[in-house]
C-alpha positions as CSV (number, residue, x, y, z in Angstrom):
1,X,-14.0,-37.2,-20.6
2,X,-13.4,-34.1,-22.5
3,X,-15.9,-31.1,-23.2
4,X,-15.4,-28.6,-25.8
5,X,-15.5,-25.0,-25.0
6,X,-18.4,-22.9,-26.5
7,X,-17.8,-21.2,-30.0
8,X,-17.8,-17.6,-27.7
9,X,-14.6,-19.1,-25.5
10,X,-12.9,-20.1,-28.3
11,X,-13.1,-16.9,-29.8
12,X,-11.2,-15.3,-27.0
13,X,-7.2,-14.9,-27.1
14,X,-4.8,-16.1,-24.3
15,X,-5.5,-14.0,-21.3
16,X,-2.1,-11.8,-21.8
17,X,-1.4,-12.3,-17.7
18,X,-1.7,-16.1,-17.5
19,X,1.1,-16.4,-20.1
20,X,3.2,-14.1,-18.2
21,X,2.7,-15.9,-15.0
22,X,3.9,-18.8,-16.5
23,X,6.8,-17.4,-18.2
24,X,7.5,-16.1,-14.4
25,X,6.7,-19.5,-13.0
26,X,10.0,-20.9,-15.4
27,X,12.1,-18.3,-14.7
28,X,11.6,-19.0,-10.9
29,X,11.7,-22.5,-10.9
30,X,15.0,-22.2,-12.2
31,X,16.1,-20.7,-9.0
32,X,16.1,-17.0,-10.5
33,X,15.3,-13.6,-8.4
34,X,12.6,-12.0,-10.7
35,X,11.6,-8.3,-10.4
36,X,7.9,-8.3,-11.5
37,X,7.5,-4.8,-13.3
38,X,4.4,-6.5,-15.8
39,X,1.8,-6.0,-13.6
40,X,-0.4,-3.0,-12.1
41,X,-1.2,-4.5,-8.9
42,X,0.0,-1.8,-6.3
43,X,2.5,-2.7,-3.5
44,X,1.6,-0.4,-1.2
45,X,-0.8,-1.2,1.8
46,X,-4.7,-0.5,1.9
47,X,-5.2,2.7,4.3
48,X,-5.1,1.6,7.7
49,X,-8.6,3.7,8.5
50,X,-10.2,1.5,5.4
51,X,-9.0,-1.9,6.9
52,X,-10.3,-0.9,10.9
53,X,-13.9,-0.1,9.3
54,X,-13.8,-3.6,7.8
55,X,-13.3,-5.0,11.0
56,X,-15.9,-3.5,12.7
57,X,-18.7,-3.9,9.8
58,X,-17.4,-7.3,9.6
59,X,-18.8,-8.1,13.0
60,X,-22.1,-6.7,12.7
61,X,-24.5,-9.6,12.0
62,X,-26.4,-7.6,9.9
63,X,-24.0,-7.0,7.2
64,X,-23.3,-11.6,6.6
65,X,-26.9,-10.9,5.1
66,X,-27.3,-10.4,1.3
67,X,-26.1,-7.0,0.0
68,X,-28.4,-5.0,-2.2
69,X,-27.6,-5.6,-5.7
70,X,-26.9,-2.3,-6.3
71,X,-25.0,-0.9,-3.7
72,X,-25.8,0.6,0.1
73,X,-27.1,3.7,-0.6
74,X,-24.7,5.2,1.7
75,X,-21.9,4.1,-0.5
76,X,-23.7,5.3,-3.4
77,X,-24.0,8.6,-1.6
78,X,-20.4,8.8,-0.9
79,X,-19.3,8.4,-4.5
80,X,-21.6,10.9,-5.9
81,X,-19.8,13.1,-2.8
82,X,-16.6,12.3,-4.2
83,X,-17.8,13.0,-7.9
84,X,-18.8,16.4,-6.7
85,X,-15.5,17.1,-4.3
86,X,-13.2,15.9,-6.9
87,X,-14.5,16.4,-10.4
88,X,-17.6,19.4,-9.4
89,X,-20.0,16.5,-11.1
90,X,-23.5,16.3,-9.5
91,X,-24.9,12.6,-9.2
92,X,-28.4,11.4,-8.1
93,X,-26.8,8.3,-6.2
94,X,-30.2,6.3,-5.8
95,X,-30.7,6.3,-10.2
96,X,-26.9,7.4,-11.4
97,X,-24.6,5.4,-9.7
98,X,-23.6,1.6,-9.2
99,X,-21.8,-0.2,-7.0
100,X,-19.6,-3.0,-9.0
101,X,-17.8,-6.1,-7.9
102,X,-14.7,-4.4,-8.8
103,X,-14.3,-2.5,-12.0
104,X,-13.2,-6.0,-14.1
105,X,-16.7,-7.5,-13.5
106,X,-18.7,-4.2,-14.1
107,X,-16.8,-4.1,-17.9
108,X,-17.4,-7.1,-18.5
109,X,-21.2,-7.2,-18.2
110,X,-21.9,-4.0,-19.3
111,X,-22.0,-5.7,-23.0
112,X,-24.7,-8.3,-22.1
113,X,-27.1,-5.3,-21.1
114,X,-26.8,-3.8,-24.8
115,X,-25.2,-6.2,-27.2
116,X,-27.2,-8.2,-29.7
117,X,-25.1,-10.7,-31.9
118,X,-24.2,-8.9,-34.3
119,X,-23.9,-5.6,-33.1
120,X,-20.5,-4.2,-33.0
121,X,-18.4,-2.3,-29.7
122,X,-15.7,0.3,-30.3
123,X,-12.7,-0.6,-28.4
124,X,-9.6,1.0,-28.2
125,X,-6.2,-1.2,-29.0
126,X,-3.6,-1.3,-27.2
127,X,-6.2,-1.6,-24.7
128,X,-7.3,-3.2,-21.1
129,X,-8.2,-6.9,-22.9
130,X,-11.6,-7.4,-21.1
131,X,-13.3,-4.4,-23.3
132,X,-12.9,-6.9,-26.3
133,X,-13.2,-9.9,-24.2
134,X,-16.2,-9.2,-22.7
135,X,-17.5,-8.1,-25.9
136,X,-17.1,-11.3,-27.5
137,X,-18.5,-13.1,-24.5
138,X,-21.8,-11.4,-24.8
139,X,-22.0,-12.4,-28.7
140,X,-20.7,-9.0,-30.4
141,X,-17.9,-8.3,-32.2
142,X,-15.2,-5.9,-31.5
143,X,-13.8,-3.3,-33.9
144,X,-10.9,-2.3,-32.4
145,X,-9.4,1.5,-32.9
146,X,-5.9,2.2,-33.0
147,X,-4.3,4.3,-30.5
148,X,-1.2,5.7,-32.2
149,X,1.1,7.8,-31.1
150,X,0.8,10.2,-33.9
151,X,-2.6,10.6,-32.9
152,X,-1.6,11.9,-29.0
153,X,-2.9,7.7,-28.4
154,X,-6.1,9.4,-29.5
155,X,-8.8,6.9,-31.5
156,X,-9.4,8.6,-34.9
157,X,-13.1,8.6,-34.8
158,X,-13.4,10.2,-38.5
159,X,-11.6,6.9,-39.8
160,X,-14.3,4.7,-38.5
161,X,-16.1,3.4,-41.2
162,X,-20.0,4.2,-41.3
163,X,-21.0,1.0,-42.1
164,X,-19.1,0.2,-38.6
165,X,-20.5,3.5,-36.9
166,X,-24.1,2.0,-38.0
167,X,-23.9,-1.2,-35.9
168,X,-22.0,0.6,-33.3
169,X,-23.9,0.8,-29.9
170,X,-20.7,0.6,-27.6
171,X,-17.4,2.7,-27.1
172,X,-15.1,2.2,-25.1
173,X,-12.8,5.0,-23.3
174,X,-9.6,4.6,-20.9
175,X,-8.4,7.9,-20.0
176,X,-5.5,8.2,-18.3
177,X,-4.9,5.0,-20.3
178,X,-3.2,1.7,-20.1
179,X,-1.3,1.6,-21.3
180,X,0.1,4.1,-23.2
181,X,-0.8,6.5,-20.0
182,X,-1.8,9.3,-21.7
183,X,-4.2,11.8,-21.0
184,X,-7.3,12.7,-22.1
185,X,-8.4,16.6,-23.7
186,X,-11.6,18.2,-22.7
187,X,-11.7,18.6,-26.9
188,X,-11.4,15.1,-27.6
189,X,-14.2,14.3,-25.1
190,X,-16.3,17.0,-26.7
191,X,-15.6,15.2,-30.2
192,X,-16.1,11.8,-28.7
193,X,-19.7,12.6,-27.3
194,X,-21.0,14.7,-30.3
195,X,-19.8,11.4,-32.1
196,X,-21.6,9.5,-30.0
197,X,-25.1,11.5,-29.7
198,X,-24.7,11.0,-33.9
199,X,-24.8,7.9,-34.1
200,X,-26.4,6.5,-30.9
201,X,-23.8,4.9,-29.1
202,X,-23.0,4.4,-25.4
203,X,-19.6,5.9,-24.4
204,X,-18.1,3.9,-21.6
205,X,-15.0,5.6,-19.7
206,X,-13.0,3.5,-17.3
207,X,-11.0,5.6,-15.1
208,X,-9.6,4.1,-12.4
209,X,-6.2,5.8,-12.9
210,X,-7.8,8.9,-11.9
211,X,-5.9,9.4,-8.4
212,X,-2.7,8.2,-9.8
213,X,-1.1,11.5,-11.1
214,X,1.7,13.7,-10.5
215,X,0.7,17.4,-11.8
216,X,-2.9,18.5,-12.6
217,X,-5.8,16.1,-11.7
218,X,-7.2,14.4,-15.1
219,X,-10.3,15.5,-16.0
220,X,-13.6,13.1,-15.6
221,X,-15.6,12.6,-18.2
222,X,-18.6,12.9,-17.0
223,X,-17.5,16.9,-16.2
224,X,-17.8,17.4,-20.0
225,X,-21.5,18.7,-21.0
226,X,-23.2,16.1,-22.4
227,X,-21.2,13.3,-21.0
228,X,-24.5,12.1,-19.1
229,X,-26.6,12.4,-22.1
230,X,-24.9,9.7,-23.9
231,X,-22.0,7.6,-21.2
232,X,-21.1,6.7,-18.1
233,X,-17.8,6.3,-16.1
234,X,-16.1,3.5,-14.4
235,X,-13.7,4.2,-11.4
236,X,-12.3,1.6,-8.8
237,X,-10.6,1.8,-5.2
238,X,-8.2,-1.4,-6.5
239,X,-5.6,1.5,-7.9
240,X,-6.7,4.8,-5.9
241,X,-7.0,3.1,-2.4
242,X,-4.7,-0.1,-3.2
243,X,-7.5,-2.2,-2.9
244,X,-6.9,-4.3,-5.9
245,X,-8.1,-7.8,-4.1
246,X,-10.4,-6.0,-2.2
247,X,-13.3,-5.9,-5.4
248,X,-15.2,-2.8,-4.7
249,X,-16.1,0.1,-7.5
250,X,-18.5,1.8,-8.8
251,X,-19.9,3.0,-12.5
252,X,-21.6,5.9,-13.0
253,X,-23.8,8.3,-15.6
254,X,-26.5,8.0,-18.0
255,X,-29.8,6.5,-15.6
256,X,-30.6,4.1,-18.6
257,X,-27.2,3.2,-18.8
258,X,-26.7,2.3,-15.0
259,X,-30.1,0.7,-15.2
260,X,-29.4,-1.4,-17.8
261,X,-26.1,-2.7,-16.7
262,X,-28.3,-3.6,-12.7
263,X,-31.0,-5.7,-14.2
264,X,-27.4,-7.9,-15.6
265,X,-26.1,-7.5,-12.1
266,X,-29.4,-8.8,-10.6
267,X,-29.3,-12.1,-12.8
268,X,-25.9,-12.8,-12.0
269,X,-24.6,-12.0,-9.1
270,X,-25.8,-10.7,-5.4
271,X,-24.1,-7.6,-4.6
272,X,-21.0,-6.4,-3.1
273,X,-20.2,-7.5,0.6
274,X,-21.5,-4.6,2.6
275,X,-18.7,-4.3,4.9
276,X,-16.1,-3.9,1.8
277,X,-18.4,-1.5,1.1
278,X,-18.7,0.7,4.4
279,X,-14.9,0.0,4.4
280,X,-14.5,2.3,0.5
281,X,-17.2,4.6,2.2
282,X,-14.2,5.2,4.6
283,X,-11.4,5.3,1.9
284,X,-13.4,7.6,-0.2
285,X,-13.8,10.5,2.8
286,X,-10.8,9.9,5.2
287,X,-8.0,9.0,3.1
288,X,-7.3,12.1,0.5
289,X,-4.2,13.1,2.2
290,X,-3.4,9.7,2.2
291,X,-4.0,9.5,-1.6
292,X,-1.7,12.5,-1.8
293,X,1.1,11.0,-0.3
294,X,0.7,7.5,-2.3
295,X,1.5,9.9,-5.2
296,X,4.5,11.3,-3.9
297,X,5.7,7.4,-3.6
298,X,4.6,7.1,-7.3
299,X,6.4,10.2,-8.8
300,X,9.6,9.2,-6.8
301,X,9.2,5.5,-7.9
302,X,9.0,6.6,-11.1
303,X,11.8,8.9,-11.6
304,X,14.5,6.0,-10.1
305,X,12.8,3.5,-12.8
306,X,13.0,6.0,-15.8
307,X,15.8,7.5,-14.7
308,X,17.7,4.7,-14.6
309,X,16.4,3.8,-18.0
310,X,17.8,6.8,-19.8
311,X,21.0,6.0,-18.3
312,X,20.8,2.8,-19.9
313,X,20.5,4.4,-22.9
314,X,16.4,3.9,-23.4
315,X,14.4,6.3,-24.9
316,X,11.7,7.4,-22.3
317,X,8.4,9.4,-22.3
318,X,7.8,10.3,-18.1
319,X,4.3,9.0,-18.2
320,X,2.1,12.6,-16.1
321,X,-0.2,9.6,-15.0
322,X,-0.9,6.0,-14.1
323,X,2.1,4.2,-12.7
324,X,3.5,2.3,-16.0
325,X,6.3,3.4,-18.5
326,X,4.9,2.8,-22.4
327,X,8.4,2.1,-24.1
328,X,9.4,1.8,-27.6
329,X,10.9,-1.2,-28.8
330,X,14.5,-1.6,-29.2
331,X,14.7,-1.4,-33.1
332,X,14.7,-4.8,-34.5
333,X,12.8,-6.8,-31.9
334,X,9.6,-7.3,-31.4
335,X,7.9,-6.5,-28.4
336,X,7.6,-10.3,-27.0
337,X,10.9,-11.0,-27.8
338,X,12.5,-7.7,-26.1
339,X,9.6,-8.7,-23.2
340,X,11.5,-11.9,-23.0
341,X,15.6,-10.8,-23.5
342,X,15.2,-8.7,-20.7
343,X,13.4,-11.6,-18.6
344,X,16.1,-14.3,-19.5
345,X,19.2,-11.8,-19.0
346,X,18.0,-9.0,-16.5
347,X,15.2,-11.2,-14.2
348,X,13.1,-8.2,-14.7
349,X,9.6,-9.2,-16.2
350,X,7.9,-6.2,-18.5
351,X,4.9,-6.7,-20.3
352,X,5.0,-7.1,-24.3
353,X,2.9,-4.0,-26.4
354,X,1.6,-6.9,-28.7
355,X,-0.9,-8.3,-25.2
356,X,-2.6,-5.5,-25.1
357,X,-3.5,-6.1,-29.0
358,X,-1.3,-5.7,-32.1
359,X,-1.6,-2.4,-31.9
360,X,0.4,-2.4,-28.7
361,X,3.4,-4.2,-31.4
362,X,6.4,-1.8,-31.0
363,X,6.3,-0.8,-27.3
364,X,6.6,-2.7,-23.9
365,X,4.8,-1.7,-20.6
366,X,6.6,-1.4,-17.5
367,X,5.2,-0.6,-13.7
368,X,7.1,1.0,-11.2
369,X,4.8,-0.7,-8.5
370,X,8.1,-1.6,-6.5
371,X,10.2,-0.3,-3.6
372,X,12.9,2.1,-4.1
373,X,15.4,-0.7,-3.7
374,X,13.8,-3.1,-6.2
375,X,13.7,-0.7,-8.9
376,X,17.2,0.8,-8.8
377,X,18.1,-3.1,-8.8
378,X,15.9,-3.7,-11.6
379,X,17.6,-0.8,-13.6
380,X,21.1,-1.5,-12.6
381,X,20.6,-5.0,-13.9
382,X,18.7,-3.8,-17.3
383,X,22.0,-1.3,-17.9
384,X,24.2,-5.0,-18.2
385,X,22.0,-5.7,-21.3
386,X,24.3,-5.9,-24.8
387,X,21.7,-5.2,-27.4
């Protein structure tokens, strides 16, 4: 017996990392060594102090209760620590921040707190895909802002229509951003919530790269004045503390906002597991030196990856944070096809601009979440090319 899908999940593209799985799977079963630089899922190990408090809280009988559905409060206290240590932001942790299933599930209901079919969300493109997706799945309709690179990878707010502005009630922000990894200004934040108090709409940041830096620390959004008034901010230990299958973060801001997005929670799911959470209490006070030296791994990383790459004759743009390369197409390809060439001849896997919507056309994304050894390989391999 078949069952059609719902007019919402037919809406929705192909999720852009199920097709490069597959394209993976092929290459593989063809008895191929593949390099997999497509994906931002960190290689190094979760700090050792983080894993031992799991352990413990683990054992204790009380935590295989049900968690609260927003957060311990003791892990809501840390964060707004952190906020304050990291970013000089002062949180009220019982009304202003949020504990989240990992940062994918907390953007992807935000919408169903504030979206009415009909309305419309902001989103940025080339962009993470679930700010669209999720969008769509709550019954409102993306109107997607182009992030060019003539613009710094800036949205132009001034181009937005004001019919669109009108129906508005969502923007989404990715700052450092995937994947063109650049940075945010303190000006453009200033523009972006005077925008926003204008026409009523909720500004929602997701910054999980954050941590992942190699000069001066990125500026939070919620540091901005006025940031609270009309956003929040999304921030996970998957990229900070290598904890991506882990599924603990956190979302922050605007009471209303936070609220709003816990009644959701409440409805449909039952909290994080508390010892994951004692266990990101742990990350998020023990491990900053820790963090310090991941980054050190990162910058070296990506120096052999886009070093390597300007010796092959590829014009690169050292990314000052996250840990991906955004990469101009070789002229005359597009960005699947020059995704796939490099696949078929190099067995190095990149990521095509054009998933990330078609504004990404024109660029491919690479990580450098390898070892040394894997990414020298990968480049030496890439330099054999003929283009």
């Amino acid at each position: 017996m078949h069952f059609s899908l719902g007019n919402r999940l037919s809406k929705l593209p192909p999720y852009l990392f199920a097709q490069l799985d597959e394209m993976k799977k092929q290459e593989l079963q063809a008895g191929k060594d593949i390099i997999n630089l497509s994906i931002g899922d960190p290689d190094l190990p979760t700090p050792a102090p983080v894993i031992e408090e799991l352990h413990r809280a683990s054992r204790d009988p009380e935590n295989h209760k049900y968690p609260s559905y927003t957060g311990l409060l003791s892990f809501r206290e840390t964060v707004a620590e952190w906020y304050k240590r990291s970013f000089n932001v002062q949180l009220d942790p019982a009304t202003e921040v949020l504990a989240l299933i990992g940062g994918k599930e907390g953007i992807a209901h935000t919408p169903f707190a504030f979206i009415n079919p009909g309305d419309i969300v902001l989103c940025p493109n080339p962009a993470y895909p679930v700010y669209a997706n999720g969008t769509i799945l709550a019954g409102g309709t993306p109107y997607f802002m182009p992030l060019r690179e003539s613009n710094n990878f800036f949205p132009d707010l001034h181009a937005i229509p004001k019919r669109i502005r009108k129906k508005a009630k969502i923007m989404w922000l990715n700052y450092p951003n995937n994947p063109t990894t650049a940075l945010a200004t303190e000006s453009f934040f200033k523009e972006a919530i005077s925008f926003a108090e204008k026409w009523n709409i909720l500004i929602c940041h997701d910054a999980p790269y954050s941590e992942i830096y190699f000069n001066s620390r990125p500026i939070s959004f919620l540091a901005i004045p006025g940031a609270r008034t009309v956003g929040i901010e999304f921030h996970s230990l998957s990229k900070t503390l290598n904890m991506t299958g882990w599924r603990i973060a956190m979302v922050a801001g605007n009471q209303s906002a936070i609220h709003g997005i816990g009644t959701v929670k409440k409805n449909i799911d039952s909290g994080a597991f508390n010892a994951i959470q004692y266990a990101g209490i742990t990350g998020l006070t023990q491990c900053d030196e820790l963090i310090a030296k991941n980054r050190a791994i990162w910058k070296k990383r990506r120096d052999i990856l886009g070093n390597g790459l300007q010796e092959a004759g590829w014009n690169i743009t050292f990314p000052e944070a996250t840990f991906y390369f955004w990469i101009k197409n070789k002229p005359g390809i597009t960005s699947m096809n020059m995704v796939t060439k490099i696949l078929k001849e190099a067995g190095v896997l990149a990521t095509p601009g054009s998933g990330f919507g078609k504004d990404g056309e024109g660029f491919i994304r690479m990580t450098f979440t390898a070892t040394d050894e894997r990414l020298t390989e990968a480049v030496e391999r890439i330099k054999r090319i003929q283009w």
